[in-house]
Backbone bond lengths (Angstrom), bond angles and torsions (degrees), N, CA, C in turn:
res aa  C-N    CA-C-N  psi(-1)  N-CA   C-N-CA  omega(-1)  CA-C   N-CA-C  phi
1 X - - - 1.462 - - 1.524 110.03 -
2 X 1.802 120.06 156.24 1.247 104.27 161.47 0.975 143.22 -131.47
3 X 1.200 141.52 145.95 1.610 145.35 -130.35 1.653 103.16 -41.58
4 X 1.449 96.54 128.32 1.491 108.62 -175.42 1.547 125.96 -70.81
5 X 1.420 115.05 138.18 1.779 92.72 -143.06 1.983 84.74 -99.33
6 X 1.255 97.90 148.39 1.678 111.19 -174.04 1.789 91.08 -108.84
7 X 1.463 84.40 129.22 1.237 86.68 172.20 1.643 105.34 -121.51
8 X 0.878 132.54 13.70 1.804 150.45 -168.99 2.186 85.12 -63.12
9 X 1.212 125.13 -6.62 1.922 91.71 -170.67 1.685 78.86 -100.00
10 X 0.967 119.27 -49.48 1.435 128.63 168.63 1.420 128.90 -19.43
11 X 1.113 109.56 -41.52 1.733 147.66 -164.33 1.857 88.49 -99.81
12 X 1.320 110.19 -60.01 1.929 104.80 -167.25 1.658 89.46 -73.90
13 X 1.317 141.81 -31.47 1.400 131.77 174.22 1.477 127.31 -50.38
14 X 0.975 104.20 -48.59 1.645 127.25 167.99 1.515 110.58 -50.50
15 X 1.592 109.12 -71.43 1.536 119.67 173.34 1.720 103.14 -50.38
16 X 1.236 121.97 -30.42 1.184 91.99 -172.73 1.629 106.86 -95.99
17 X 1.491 120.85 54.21 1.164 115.08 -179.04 1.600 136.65 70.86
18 X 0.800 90.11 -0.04 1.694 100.84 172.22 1.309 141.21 -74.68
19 X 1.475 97.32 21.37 1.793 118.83 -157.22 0.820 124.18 84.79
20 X 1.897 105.74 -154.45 1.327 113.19 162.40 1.359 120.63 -121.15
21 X 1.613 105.21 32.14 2.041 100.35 -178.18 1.950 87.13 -77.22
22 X 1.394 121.89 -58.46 1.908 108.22 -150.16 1.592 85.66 -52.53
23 X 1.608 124.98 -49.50 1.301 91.69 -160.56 1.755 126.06 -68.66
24 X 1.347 108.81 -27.29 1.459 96.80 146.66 1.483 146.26 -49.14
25 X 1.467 125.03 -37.36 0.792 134.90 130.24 1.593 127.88 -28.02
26 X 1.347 125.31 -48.21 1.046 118.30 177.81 1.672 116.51 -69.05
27 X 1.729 106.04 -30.33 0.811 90.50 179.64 1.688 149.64 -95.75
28 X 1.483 65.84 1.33 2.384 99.73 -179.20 1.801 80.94 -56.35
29 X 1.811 109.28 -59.58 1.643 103.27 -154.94 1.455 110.88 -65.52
30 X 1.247 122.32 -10.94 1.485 112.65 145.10 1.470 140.56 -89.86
31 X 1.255 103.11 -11.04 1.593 98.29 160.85 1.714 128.64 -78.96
32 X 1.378 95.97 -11.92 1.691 120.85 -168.34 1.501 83.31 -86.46
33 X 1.580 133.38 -38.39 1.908 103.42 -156.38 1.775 85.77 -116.73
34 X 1.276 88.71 167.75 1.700 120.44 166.52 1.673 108.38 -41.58
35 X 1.141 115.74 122.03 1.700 112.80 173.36 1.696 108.51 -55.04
36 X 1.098 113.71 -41.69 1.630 103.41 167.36 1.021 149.95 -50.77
37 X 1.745 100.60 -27.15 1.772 122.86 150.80 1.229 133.35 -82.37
38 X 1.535 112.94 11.47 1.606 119.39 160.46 1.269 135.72 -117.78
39 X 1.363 103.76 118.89 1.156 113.68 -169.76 1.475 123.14 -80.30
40 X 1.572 129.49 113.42 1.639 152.24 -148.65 1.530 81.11 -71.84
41 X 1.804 96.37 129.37 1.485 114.12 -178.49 1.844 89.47 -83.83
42 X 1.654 115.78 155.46 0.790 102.69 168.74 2.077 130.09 -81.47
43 X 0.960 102.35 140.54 1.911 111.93 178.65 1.149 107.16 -62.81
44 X 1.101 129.99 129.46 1.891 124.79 145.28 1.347 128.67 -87.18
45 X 1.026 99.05 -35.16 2.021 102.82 158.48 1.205 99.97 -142.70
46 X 1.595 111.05 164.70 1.386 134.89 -160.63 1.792 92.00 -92.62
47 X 1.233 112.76 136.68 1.169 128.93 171.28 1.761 118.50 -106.05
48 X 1.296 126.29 121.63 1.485 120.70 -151.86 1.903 83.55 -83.36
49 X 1.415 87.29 122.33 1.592 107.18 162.83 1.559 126.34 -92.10
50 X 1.470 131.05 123.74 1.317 116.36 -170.87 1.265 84.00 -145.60
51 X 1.817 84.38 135.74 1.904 100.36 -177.55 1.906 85.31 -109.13
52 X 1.593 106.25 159.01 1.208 126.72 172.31 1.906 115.58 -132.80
53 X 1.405 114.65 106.50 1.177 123.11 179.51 1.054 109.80 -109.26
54 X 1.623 102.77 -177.83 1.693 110.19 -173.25 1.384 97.20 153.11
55 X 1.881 112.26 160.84 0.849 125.36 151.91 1.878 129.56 -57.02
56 X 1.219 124.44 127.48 1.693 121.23 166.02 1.746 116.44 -11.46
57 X 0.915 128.97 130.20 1.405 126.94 164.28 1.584 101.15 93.26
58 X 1.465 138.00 -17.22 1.041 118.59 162.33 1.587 144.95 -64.94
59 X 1.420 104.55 19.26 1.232 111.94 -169.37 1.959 129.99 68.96
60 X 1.007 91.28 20.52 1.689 92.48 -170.70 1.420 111.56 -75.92
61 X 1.530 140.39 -7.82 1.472 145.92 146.41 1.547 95.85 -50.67
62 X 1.449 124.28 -93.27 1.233 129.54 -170.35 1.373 104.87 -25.79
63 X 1.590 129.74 -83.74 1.148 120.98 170.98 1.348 125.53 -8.48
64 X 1.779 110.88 -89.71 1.503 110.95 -176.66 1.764 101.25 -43.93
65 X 1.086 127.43 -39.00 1.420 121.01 -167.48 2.134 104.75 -55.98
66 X 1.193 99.09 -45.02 1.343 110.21 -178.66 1.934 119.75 -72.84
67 X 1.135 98.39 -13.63 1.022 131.08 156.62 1.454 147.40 -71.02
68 X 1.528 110.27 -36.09 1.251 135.35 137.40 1.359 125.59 -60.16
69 X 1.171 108.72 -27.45 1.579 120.93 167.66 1.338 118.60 -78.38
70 X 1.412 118.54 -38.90 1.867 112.64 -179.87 1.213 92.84 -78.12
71 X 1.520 139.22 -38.97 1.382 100.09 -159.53 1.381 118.03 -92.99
72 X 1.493 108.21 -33.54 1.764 112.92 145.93 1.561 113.46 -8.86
73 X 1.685 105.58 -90.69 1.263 106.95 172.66 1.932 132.04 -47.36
74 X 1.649 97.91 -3.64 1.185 76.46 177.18 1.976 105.02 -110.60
75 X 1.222 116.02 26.19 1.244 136.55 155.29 1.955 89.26 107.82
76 X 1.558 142.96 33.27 0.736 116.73 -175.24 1.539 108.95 -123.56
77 X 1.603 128.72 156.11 1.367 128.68 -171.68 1.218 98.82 -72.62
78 X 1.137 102.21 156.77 1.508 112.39 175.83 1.937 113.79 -135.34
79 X 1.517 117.34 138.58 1.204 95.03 164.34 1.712 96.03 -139.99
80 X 1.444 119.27 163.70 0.964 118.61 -125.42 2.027 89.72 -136.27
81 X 1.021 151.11 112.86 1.368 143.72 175.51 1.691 107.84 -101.60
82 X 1.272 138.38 106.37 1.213 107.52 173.22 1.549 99.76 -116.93
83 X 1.069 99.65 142.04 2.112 118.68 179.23 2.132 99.10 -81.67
84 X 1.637 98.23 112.21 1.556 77.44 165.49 1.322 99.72 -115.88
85 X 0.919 119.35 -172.95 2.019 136.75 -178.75 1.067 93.11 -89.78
86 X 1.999 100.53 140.50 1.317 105.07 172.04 1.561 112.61 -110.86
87 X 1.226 124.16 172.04 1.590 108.80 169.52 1.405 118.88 -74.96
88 X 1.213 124.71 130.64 0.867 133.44 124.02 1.684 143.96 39.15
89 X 1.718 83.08 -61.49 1.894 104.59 -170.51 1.264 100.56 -137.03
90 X 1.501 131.53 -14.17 1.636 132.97 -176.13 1.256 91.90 -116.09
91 X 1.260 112.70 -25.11 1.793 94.06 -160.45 1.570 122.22 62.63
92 X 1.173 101.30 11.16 1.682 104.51 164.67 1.670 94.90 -94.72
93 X 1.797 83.15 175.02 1.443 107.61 -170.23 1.546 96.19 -146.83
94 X 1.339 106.87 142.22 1.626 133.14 -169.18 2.150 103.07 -62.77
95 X 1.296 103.94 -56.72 1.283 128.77 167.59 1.727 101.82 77.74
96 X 1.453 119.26 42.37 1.220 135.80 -169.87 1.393 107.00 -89.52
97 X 1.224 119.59 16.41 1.562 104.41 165.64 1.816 101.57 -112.91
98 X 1.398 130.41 -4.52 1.096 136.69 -172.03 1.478 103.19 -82.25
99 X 1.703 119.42 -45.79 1.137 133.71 173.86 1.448 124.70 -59.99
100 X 1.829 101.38 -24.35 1.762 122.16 -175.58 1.042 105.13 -70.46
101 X 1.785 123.99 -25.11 1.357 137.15 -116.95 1.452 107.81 -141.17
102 X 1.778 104.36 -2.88 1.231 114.38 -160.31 1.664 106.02 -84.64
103 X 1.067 135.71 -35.41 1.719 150.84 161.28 1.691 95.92 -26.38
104 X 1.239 127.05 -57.38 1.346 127.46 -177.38 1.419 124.85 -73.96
105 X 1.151 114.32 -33.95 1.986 126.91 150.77 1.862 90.41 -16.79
106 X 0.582 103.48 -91.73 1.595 100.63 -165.99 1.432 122.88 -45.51
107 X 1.331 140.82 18.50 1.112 155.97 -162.97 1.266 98.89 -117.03
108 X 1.526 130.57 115.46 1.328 130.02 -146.98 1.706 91.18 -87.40
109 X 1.437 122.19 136.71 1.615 127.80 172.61 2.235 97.20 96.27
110 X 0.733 88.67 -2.80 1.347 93.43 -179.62 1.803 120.73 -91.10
111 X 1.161 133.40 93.37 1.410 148.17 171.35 1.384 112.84 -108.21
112 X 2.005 95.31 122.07 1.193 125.56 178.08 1.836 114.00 -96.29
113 X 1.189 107.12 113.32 1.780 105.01 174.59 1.586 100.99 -113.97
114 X 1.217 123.14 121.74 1.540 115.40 163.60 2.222 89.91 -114.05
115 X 1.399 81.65 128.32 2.005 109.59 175.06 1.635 102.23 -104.70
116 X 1.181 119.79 141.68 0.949 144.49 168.27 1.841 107.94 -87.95
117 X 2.084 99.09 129.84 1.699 80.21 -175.21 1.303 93.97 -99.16
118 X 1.520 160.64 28.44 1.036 142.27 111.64 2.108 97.59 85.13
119 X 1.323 96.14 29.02 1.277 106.62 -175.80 1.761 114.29 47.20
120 X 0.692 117.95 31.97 1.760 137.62 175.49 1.434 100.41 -52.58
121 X 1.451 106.56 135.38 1.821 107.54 178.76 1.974 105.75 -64.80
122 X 1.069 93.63 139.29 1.837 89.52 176.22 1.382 111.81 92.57
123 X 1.295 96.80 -11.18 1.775 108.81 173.45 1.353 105.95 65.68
124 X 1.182 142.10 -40.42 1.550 118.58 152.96 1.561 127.63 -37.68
125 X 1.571 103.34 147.02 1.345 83.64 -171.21 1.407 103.10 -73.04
126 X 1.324 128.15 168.75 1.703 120.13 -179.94 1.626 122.33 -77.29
127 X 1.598 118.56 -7.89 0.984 136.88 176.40 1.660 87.13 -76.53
128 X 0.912 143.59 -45.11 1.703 128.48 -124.38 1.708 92.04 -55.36
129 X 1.448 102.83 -54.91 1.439 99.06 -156.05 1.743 119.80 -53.45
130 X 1.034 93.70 -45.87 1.697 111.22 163.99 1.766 114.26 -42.74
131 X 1.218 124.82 -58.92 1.286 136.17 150.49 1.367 103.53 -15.69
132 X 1.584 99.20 -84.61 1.762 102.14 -163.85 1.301 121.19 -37.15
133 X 1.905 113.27 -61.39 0.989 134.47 -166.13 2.032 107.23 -60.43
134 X 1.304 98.91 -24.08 1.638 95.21 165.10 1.644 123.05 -98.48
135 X 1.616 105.05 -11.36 1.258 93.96 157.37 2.107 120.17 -74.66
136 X 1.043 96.94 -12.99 2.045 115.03 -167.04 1.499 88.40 -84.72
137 X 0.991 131.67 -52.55 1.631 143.02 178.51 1.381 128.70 -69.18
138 X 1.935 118.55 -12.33 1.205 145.71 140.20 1.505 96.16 -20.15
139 X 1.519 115.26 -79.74 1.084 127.60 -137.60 1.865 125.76 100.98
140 X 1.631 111.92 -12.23 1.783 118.38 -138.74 1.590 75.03 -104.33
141 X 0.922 137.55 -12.09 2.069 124.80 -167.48 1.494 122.69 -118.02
142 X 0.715 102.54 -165.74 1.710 95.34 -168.28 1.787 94.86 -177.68
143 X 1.250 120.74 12.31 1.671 118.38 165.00 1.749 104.89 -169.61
144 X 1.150 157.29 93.39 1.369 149.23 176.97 1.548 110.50 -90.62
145 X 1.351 91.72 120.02 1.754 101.23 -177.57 1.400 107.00 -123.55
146 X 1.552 105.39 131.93 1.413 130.69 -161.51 2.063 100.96 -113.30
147 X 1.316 84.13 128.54 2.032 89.03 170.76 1.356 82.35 -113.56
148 X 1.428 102.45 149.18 1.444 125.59 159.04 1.891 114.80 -89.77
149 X 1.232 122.99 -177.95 1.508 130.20 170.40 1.662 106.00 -62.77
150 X 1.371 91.38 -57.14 1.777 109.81 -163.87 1.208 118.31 92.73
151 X 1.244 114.36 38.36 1.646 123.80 178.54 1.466 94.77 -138.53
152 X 1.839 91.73 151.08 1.787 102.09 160.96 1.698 121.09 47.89
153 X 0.990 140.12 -159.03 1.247 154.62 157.28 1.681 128.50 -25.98
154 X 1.354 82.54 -36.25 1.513 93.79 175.45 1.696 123.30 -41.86
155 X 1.383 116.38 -28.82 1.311 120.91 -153.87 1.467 90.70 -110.35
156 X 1.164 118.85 -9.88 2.056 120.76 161.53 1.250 93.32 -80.01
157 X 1.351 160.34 -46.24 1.377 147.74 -110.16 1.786 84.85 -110.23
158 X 1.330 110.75 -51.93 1.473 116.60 -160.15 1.331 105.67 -49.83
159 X 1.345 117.95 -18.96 1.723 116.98 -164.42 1.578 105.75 -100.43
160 X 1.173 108.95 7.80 1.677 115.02 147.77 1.479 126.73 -106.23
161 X 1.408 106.86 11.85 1.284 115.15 173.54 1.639 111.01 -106.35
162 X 1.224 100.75 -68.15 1.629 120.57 -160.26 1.393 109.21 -67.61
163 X 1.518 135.38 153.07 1.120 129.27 173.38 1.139 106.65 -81.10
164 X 1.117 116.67 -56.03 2.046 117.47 165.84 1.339 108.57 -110.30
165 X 1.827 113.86 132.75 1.255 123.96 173.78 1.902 91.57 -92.99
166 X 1.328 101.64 151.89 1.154 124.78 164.17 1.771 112.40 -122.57
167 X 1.316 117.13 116.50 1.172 128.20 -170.24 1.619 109.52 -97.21
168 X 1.064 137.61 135.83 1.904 119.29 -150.16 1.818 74.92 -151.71
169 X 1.208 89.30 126.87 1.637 100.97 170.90 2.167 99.50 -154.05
170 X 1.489 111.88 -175.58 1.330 112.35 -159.01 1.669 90.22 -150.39
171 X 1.683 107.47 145.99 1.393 99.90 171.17 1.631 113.55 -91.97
172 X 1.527 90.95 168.93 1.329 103.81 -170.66 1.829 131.77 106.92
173 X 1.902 95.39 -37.77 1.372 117.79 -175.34 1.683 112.54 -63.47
174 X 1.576 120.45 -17.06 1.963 133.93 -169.41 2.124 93.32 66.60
175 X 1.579 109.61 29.31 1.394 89.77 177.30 1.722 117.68 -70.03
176 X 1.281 97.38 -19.38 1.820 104.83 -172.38 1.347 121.01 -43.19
177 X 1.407 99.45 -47.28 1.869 108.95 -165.59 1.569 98.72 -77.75
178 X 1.448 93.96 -57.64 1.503 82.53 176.49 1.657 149.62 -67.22
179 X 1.446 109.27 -15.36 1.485 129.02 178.34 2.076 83.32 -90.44
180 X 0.663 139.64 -21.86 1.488 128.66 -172.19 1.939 92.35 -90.70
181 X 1.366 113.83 -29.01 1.485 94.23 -161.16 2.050 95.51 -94.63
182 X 1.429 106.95 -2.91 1.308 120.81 162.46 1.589 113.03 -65.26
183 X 1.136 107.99 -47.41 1.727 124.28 -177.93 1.353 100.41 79.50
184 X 1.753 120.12 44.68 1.390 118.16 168.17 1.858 89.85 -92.42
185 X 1.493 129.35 -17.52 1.241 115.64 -168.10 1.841 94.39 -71.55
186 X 1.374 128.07 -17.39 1.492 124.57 -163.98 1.351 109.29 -75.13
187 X 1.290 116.48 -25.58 1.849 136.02 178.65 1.023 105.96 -84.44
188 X 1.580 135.22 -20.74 1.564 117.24 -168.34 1.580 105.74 -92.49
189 X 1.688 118.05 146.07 0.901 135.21 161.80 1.632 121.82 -85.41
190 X 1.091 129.46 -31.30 1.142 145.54 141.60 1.484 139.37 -82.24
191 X 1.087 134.61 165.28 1.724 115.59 164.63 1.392 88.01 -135.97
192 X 1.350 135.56 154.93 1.663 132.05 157.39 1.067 104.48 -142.54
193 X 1.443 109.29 119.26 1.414 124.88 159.44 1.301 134.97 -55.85
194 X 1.076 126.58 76.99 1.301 133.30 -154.81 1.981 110.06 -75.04
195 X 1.597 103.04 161.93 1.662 88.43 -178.04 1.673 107.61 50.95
196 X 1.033 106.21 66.81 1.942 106.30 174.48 1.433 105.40 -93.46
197 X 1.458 120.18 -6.89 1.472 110.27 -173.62 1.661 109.53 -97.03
198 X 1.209 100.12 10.35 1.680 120.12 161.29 1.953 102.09 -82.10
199 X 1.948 75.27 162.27 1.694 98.71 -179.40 1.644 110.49 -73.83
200 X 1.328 128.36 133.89 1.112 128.29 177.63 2.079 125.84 107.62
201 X 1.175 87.79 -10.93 1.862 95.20 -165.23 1.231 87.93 -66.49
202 X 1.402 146.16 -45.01 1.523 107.91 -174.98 1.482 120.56 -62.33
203 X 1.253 120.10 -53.32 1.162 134.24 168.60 1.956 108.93 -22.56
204 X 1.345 117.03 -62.71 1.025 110.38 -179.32 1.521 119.87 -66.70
205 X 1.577 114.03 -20.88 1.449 123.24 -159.06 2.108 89.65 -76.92
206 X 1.370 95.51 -44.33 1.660 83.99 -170.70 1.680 96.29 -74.20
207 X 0.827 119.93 -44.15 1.853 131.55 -175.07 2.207 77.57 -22.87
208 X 1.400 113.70 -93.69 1.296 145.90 -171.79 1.765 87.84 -35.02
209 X 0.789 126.20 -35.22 1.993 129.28 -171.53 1.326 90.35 -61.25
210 X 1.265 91.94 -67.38 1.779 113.05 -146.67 1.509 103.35 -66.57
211 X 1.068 102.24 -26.36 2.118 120.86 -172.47 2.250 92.53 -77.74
212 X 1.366 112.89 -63.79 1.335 105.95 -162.98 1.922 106.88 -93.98
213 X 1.110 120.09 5.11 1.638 126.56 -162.32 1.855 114.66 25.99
214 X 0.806 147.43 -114.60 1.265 132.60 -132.19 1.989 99.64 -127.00
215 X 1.212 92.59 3.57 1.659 99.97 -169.99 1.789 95.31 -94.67
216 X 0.796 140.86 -64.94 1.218 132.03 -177.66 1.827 130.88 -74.84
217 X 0.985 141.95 150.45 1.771 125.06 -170.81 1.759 86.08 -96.30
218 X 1.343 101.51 -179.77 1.251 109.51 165.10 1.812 95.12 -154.82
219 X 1.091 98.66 127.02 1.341 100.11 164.13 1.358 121.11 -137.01
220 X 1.744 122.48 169.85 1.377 108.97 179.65 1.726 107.74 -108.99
221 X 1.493 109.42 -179.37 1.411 94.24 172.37 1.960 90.34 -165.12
222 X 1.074 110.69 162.46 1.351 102.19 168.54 1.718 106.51 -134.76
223 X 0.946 103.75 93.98 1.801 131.09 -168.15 1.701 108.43 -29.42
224 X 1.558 81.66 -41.81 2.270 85.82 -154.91 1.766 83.33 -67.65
225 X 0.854 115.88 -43.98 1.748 128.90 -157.21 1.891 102.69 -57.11
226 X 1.418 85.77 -45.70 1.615 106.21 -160.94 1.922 124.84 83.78
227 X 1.431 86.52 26.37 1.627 109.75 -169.50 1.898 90.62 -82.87
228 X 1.686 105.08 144.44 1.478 102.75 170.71 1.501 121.75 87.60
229 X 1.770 116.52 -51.75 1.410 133.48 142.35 1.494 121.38 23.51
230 X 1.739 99.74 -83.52 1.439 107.66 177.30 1.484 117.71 -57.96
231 X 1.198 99.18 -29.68 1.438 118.30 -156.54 1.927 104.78 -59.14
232 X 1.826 83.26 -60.68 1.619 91.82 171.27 1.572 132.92 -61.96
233 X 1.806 107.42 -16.18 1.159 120.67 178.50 1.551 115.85 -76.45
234 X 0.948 99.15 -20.18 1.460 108.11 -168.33 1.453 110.44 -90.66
235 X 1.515 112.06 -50.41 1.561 120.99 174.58 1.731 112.89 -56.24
236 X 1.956 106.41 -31.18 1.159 117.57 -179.77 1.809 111.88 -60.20
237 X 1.748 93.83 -41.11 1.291 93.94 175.38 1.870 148.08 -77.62
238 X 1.448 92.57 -28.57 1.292 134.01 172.40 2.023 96.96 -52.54
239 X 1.535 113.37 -52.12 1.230 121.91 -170.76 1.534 96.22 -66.89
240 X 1.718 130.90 -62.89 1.144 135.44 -172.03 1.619 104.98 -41.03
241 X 1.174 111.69 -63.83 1.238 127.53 176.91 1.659 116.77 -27.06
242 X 1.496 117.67 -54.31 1.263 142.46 -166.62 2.020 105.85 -81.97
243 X 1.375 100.61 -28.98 2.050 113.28 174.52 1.562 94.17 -52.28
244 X 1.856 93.24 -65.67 1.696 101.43 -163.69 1.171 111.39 -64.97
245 X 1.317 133.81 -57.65 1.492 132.89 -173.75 1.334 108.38 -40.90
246 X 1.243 129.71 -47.94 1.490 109.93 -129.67 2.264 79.19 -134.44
247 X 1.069 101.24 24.45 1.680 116.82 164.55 1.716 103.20 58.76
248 X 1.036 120.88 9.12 1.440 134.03 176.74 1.813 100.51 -49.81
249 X 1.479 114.34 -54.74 1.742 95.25 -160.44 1.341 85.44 -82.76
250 X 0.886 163.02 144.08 1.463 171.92 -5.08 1.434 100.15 -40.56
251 X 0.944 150.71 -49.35 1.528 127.88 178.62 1.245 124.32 -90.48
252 X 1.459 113.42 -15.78 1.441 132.83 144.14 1.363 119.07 -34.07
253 X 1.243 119.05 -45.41 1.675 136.72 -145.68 1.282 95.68 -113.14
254 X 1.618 138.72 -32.40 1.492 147.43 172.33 1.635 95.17 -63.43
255 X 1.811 113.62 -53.75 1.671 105.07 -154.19 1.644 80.95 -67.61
256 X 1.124 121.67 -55.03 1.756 104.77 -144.13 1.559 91.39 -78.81
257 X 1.433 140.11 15.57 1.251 126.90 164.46 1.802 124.04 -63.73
258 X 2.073 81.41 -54.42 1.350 110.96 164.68 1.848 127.65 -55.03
259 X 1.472 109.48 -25.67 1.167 131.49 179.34 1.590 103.43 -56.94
260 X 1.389 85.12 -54.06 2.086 110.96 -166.11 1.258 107.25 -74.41
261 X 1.417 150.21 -28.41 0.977 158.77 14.44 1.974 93.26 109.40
262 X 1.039 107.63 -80.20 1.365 103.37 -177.09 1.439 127.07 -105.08
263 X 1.678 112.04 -9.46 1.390 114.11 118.06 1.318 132.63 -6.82
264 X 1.629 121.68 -93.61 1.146 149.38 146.30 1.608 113.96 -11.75
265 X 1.323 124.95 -59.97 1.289 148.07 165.11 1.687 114.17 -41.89
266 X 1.284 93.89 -44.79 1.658 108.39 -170.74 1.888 93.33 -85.82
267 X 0.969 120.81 -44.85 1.787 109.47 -172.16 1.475 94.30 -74.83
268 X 1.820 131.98 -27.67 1.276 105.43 -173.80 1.463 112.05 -76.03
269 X 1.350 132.65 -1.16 1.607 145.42 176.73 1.283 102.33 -66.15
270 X 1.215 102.84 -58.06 1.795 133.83 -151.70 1.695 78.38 -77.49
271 X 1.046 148.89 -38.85 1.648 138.53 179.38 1.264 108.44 -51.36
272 X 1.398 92.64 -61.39 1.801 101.06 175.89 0.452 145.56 -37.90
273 X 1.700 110.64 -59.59 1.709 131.29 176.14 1.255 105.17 -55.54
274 X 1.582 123.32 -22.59 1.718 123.94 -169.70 1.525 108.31 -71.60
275 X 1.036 104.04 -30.78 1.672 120.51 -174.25 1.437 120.66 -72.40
276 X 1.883 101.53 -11.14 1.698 99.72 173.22 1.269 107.64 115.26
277 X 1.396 124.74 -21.22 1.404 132.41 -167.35 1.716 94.35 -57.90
278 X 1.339 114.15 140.76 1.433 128.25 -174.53 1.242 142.99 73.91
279 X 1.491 111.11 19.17 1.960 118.55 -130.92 2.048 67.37 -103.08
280 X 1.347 124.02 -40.69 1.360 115.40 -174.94 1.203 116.06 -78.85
281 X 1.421 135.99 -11.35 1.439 124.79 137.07 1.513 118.66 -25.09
282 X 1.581 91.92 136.45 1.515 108.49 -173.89 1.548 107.99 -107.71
283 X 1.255 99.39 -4.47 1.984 109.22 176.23 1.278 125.59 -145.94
284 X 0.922 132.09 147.77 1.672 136.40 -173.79 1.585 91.43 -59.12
285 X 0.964 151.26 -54.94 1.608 142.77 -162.02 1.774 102.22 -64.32
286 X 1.761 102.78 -57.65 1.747 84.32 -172.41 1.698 120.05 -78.05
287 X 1.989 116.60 -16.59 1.181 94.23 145.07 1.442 153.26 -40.50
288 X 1.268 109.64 -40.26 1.760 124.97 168.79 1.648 99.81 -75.21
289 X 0.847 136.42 -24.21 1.183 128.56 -172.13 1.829 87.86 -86.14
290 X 1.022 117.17 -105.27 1.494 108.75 -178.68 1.277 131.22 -11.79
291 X 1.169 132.34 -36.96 1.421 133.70 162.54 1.097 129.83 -78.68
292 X 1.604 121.46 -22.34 1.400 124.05 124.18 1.171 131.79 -8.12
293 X 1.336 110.24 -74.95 1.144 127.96 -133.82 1.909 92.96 -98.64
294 X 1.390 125.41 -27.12 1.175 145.46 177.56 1.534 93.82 -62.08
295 X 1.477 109.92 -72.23 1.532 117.15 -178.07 1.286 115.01 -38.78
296 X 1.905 119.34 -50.76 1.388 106.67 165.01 1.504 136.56 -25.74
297 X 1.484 76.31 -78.81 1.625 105.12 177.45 1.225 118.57 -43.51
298 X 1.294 137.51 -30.07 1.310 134.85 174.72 0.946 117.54 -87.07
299 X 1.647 118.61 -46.30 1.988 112.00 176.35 1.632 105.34 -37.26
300 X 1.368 102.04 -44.49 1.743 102.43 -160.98 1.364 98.43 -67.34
301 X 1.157 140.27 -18.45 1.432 130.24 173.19 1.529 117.08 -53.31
């Protein structure tokens, strides 16, 4: 392995007022290394994390954008992670929700990160979590809200991050059957019907009832408008409220540690195997065995 990069002077620069370039800075030097080579600054209080997924076209920029606005307005920091897609063949990324997102930059306590997922298994980028936990360890926020891509895997990954996923879909699109036969509807803590001033949102709202019964909310909202908004802020909060009180996110925050955990585990394999380990295997069994066994051997280095 190689030397684990500390970013803690970076982290006391920031706290001591210095803006927000070290913590940018801090956070390029974690998007630049392997999540396995960074070492988790320590937290002093838990900062309520909420990831927001969905299929493309459901509006989930607008949202979080409107979103940044209630809690802003309701005197609270905000910092902001958004995951965009990268290509493919450049490995660049468009970074068009940072630009969506840019009107709110000026909202004092308010930090915009758009991450590149760099085709990352789980479709998060593999940094994200690392990110968060140094934006929570800032000290500067008091709510961190995460957009995903909305492709592939990505929208499983978030539910080892976030304390509440918010799942944001729109009627009309047939996303129901299919995000349910995905089992991204089994991860969401929320559902939001996005675009409600369209044909069909009740229809889908009980569709989503009748599909999760009494364990999940569903609510609607219509983003561009800012209709619904409070509504979700409040239910968002009411839940936060209910982690801490009653000692719930602490074991919350252990499972999806462990979740992330083998995540992490699985890309440090996937390093390996890139490197050639097994190519002289003569069978699918002693390949996996050898690259195994490579992966061992090297963490312990």
């Amino acid at each position: 392995m190689s030397e684990l990069v500390d970013i803690g002077e970076l982290l006391a620069r920031h706290r001591e007022g210095k803006g927000w370039r070290a913590l940018a800075r801090a956070i390029t030097v974690v998007e630049n290394t392997p999540p396995w080579d960074v070492e988790s600054p320590d937290v002093e209080r838990p900062v309520y994390t909420i990831g927001f997924t969905g299929p493309p076209g459901a509006g989930k920029s607008t949202l979080v954008g409107r979103m940044i606005e209630a809690y802003s307005e309701a005197g609270a920091r905000v910092g902001v992670v958004a995951i965009d897609p990268s290509s493919p063949i450049s490995g660049g990324a468009v970074l068009g929700d940072r630009v969506r997102m840019e009107a709110h930059l000026e909202r004092e306590g308010v930090y915009v990160r758009s991450l590149a997922s760099r085709g990352s298994h789980g479709a998060l980028a593999s940094c994200a979590r690392n990110v968060a936990r140094m934006l929570e360890a800032s000290g500067s926020f008091d709510v961190i809200l995460i957009e995903t891509v909305g492709a592939g895997q990505t929208e499983v990954a978030i539910a080892g991050l976030a304390d509440t996923v918010v799942l944001v879909t729109v009627p009309g699109l047939g996303d129901a059957v299919q995000t349910i036969k995905a089992g991204l509807v089994e991860l969401a803590d929320i559902v939001v019907v996005n675009m409600a001033d369209r044909p069909g949102v009740a229809e889908t709202m009980r569709h989503f009832r009748l599909t999760l019964g009494h364990d999940v909310d569903v609510l609607k909202t219509t983003a561009i408008e800012g209709e619904g908004v409070s509504e979700l802020r409040q239910n968002l909060e009411a839940r936060w409220t209910r982690f801490v009180e009653s000692g719930e996110l602490v074991g919350r925050r252990r499972e999806k540690e462990l979740a992330e955990a083998t995540l992490v585990a699985e890309e440090w394999v996937r390093a390996c195997a890139k490197n050639g380990e097994g190519q002289s295997a003569h069978t699918m069994s002693e390949a996996v065995r050898v690259i195994l066994e490579e992966a061992a051997t090297t963490w312990r280095r």
